[in-house]
TIROSE-880677 format. One line per field, with one value per residue (C-alpha): y, x, z. Coordinates in nm, 4 decimals, padded with zeros to 6 digits, m for minus. Each point is the difference from the previous one (the first is absolute). Layout:
N
Y = Y,...
X = X,...
Z = Z,...
***
This chain:
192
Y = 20.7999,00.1772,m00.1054,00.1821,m00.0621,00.1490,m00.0003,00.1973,00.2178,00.0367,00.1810,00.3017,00.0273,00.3329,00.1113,00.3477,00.0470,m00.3484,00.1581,00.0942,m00.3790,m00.1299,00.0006,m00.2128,m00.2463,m00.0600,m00.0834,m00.2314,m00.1679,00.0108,m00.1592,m00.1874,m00.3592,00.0757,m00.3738,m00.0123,m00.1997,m00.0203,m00.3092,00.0964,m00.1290,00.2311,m00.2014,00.2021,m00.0644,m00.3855,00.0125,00.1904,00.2644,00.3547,00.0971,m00.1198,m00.0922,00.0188,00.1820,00.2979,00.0400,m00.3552,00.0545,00.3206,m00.1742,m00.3201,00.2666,00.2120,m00.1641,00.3253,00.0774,00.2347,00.3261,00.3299,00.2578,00.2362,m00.0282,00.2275,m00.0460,00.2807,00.3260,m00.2086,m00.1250,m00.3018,m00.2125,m00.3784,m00.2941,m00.1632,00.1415,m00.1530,m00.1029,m00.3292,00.1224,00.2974,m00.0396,00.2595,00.0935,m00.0078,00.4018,00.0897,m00.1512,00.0665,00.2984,00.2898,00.1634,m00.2433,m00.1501,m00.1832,00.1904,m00.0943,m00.3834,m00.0528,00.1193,m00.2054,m00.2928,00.0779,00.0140,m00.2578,m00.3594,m00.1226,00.2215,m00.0672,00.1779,00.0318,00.1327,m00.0238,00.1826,m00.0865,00.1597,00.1974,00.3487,00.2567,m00.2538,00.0106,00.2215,m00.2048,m00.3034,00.1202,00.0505,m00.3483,m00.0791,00.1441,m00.1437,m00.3554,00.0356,00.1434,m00.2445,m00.2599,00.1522,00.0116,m00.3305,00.1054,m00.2214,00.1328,m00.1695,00.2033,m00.0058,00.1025,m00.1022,m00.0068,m00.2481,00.1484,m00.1973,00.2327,00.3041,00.2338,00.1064,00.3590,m00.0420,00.2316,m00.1932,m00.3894,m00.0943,00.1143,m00.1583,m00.3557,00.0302,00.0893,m00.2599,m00.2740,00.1515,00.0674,m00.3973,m00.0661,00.2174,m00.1247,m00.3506,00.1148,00.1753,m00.3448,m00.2349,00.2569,m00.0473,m00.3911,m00.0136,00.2621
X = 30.9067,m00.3326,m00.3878,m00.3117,m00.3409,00.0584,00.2288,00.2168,m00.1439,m00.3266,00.1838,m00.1632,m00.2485,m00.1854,00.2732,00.1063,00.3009,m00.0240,00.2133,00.3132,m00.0107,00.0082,00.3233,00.1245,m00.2936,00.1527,00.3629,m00.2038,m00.1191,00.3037,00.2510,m00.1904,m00.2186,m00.3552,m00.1359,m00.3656,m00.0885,m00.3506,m00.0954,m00.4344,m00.0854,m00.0525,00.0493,m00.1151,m00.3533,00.0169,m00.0627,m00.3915,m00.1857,00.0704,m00.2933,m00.1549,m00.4073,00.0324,m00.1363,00.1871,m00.1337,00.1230,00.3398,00.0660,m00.1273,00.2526,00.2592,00.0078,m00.2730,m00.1949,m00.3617,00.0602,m00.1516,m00.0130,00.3146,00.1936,00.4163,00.2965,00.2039,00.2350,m00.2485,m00.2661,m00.3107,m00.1816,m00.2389,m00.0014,m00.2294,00.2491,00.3663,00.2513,00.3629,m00.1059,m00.1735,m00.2040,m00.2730,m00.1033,m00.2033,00.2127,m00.1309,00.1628,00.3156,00.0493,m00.2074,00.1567,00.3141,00.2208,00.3342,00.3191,00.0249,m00.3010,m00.0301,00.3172,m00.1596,m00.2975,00.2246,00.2770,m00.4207,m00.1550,00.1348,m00.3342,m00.2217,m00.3540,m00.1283,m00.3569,m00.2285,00.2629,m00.2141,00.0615,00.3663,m00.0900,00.1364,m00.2040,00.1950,00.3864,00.1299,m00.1192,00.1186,00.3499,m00.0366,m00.1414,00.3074,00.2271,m00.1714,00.0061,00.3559,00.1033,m00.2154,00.2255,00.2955,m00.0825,m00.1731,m00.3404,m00.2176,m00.3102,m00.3967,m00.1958,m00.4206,m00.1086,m00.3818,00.3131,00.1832,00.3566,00.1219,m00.1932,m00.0499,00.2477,m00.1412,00.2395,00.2059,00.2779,m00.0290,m00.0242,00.3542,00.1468,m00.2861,00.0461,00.3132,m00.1747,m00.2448,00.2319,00.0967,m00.3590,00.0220,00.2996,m00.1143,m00.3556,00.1552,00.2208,m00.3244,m00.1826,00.3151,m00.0724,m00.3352,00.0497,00.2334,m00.2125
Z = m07.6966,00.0349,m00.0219,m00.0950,m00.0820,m00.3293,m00.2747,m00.0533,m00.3133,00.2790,00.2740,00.0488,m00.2239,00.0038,00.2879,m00.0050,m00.1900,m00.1305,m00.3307,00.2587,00.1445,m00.3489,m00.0711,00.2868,m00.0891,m00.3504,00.2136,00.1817,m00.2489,m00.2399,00.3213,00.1651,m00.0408,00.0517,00.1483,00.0308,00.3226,m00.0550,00.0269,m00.1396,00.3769,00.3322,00.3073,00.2136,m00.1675,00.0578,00.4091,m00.0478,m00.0665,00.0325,00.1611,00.3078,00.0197,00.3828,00.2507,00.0931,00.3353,00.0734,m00.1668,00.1827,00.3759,m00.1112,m00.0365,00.2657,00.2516,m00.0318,m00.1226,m00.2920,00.0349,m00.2083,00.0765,m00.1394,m00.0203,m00.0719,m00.3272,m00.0289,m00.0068,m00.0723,00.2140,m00.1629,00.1211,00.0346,00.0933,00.2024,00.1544,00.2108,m00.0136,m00.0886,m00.3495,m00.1900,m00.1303,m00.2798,m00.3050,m00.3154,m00.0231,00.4114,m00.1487,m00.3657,m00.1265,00.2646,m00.1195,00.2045,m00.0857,00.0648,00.3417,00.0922,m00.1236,00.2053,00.3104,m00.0635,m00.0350,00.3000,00.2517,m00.1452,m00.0231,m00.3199,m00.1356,m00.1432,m00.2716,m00.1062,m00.2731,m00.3187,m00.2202,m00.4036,m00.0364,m00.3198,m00.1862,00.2764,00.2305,m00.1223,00.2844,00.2527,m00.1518,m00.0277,00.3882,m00.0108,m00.1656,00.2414,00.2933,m00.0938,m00.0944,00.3457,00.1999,m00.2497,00.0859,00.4025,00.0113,00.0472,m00.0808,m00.1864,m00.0164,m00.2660,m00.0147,m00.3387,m00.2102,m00.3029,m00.1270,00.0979,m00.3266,m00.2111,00.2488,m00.1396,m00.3514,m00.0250,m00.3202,00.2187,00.3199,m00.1843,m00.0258,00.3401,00.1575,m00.1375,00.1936,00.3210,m00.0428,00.0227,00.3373,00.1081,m00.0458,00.2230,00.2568,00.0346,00.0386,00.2875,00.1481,m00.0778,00.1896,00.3101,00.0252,m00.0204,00.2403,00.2424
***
């Protein structure tokens, strides 16, 4: 038994050496069922809105009973700067976080200090933008994977911020977990 987000004859589109995969994708598909799951609705959507129209300042001071204040932090090699840092949370521009050459190394250090993050300024995630939404991409799904929960600021509607043809698909998935972890943000701050 196995799951995806995709069928099967999708796995690894435009991948490198997609042709050599092939093969066992056509044994896939010729011994085993293929059940779509899909039900049409995302339940993660039901429980609110993916972005927050809150105060940041008042988020980050519910968080980690701090004023926030402008300083720089470590990620791997890197020294970035952020409106708000302690153990409790980060507080960031969407640019600090996603549009330096940082990766899965780095993402997972972010996650292992820092136990929400806030991120600010999403800009329109366009074509002159795809790298830094695939790091975008692999954020969110780390913080997913660690149980970070995430509170995003952007003038967009994140429904219809990503407009890169390349980037679309994968982040439909990641906007169903931008969802889910804005509601476990949202439960915290409730309960704060």
């Amino acid at each position: 038994c196995a799951t995806s987000n995709w069928g099967i004859e999708n796995l690894f589109q435009d991948g490198h050496n997609r042709s050599h995969i092939m093969p066992f994708m056509k044994s896939l598909l010729a011994n085993m069922d293929v059940l779509d799951l899909g039900t049409g609705t995302d339940y993660r959507k039901e429980d609110g809105a993916a972005l927050i129209d809150a105060d940041f300042n008042e988020v980050f001071k519910t968080l980690t009973d701090i004023d926030a204040e402008q300083a720089p932090f470590e990620l791997g090699y890197f020294t970035l700067q952020a409106k708000g840092v302690h153990t409790q949370a980060l507080w960031a521009d969407f640019s600090e976080l996603c549009e330096h050459a940082l990766g899965r190394a780095e993402y997972l250090e972010l996650m292992s200090k820092h136990s929400h993050l806030l991120i600010d300024n999403i800009p329109e995630l366009n074509v002159s933008k795809t790298e830094a939404i695939m790091r975008f991409i692999v954020m969110v799904d780390i913080a997913y994977e660690s149980g970070v929960p995430i509170l995003l600021s952007s003038e967009h509607d994140i429904d219809t911020i990503c407009t890169a043809p390349d980037a679309a698909f994968a982040f439909e998935r990641t906007l169903s977990r931008i969802y889910e972890l804005n509601h476990a943000h949202s439960k915290h701050l409730k309960s704060a």
